[in-house]
C-alpha positions in Angstrom: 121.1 -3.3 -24.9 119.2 -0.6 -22.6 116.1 -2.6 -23.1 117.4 -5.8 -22.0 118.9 -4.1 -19.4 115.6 -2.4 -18.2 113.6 -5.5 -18.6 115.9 -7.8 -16.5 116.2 -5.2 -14.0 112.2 -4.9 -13.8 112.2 -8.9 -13.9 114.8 -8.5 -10.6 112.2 -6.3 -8.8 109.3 -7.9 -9.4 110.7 -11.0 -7.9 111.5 -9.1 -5.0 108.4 -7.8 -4.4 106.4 -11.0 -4.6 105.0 -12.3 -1.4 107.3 -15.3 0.3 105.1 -16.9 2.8 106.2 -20.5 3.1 104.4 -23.6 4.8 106.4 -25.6 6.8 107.6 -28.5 3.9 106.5 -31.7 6.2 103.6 -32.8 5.8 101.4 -32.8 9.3 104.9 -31.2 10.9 104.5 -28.7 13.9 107.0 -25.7 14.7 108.7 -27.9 17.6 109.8 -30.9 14.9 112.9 -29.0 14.8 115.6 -27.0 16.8 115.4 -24.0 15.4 118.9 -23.7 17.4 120.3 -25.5 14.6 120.3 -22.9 12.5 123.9 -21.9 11.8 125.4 -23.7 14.7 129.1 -25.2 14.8 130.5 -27.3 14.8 128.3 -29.1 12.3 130.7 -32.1 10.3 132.2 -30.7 7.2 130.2 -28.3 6.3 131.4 -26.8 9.2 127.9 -24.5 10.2 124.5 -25.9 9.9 122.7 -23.3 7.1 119.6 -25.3 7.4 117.1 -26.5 10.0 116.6 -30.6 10.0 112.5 -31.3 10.4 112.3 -34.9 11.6 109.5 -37.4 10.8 109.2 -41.2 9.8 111.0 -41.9 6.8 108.4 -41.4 3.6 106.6 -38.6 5.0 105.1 -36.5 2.2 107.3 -33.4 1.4 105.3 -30.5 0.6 107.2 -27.5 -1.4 107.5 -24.5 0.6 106.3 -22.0 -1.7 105.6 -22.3 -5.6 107.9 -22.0 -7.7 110.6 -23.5 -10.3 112.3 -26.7 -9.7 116.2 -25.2 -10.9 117.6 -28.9 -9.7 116.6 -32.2 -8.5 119.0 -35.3 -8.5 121.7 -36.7 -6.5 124.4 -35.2 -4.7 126.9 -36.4 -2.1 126.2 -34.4 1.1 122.4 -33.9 0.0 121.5 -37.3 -1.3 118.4 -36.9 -3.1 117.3 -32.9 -3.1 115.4 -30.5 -4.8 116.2 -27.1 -5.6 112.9 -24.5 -6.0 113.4 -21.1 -7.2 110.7 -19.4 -5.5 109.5 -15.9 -4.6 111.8 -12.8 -3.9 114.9 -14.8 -5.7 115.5 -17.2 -2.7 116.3 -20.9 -3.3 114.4 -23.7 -1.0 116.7 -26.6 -0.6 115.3 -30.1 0.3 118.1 -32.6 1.0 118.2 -36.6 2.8 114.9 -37.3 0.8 113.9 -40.8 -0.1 112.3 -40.1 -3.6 111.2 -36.9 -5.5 108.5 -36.3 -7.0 109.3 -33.3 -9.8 111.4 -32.7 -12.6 113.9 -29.8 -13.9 112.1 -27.1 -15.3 108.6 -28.0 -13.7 106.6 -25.3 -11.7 105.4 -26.4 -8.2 102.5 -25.1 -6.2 102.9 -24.4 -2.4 101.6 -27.7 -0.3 102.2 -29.6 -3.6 104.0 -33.5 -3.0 107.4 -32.9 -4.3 108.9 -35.9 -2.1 109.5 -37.9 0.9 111.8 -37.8 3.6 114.5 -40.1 3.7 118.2 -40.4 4.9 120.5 -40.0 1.7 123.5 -38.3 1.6 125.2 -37.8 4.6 122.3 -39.0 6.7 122.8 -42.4 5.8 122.7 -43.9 9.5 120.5 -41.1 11.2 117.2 -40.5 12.0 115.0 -39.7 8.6 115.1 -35.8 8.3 114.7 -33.1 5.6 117.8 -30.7 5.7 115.8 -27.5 4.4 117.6 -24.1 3.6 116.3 -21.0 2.1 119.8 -19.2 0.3 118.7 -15.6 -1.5 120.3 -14.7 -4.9 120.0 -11.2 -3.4 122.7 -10.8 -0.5 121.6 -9.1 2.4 125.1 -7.9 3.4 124.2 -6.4 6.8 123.7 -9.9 7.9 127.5 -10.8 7.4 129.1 -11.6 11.2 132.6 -12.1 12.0 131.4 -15.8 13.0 133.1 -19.0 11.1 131.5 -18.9 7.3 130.0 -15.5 8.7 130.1 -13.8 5.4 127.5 -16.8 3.9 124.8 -15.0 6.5 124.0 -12.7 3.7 122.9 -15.4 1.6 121.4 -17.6 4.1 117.9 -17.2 5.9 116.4 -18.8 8.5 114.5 -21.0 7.0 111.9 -21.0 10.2 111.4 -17.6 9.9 109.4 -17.9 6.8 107.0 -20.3 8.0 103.8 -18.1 8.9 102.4 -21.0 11.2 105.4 -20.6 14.2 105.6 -16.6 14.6 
């Protein structure tokens, strides 16, 4: 049991210390596609905050994966529509919602700038401009980052998602 224990623990650090550059998941997309105001803004419909960042381009755009890593999910949901889920470096999650197809399948391994998509306007976006709703949420909690702000206690477990591109610092 102290072995497993070891060996997952190792696993857990490892993942942190892997390198999490991300490009930004639009193809031909610039850092001014999006308001990067949006990022945890209310009032934002049901949800109540925005834990995302919405790039906008014409509806089919190629979706590129962020970084590489393991597609946990990709299917239907109501909010979402059509999203991926990628398990990617440092234990964070890279959510792609509204999309108009996908490309991968559970279980698959992505490369960073691979096609895993399109952008679309499923879900909730059914009568708004083509988008991809993209969110970065880490399995490990940063709990300084909690506020007192509405849903602030989800800050530890959502990042800015434009903060990882390399291409807009």
């Amino acid at each position: 049991m102290k072995r497993i224990f070891l060996l997952l623990l190792v696993l857990f650090g490892a993942g942190l210390l892997m390198p999490s550059d991300a490009v930004i998941p639009v193809k031909n997309a610039a850092c001014n596609d999006w308001n990067a105001k949006t990022f945890w803004f209310e009032p934002w419909g049901s949800s109540g905050v925005h834990k995302g960042i919405d790039v906008f381009a014409k509806e089919g755009t190629p979706l590129l994966a962020a970084t590489s890593g393991w597609v946990t999910y990709a299917g239907e949901i109501s909010k979402g529509g059509k999203v991926i889920a990628i398990l990617g470096p440092k234990w964070r999650i890279h959510y792609y919602a509204h999309l108009k197809d996908i490309s991968p399948t559970l279980g698959r391994w992505v490369s960073q700038g691979e096609e895993i998509g399109s952008v679309g306007r499923t879900g909730n976006a059914f009568n708004k401009p083509a988008h991809l709703h993209y969110s970065v949420l880490t399995l490990a909690p940063y709990p300084w980052r909690m506020t007192t702000e509405t849903q602030g206690w989800k800050k530890m477990f959502y990042l800015d998602p434009a903060s990882e591109f390399d291409a807009c610092h």
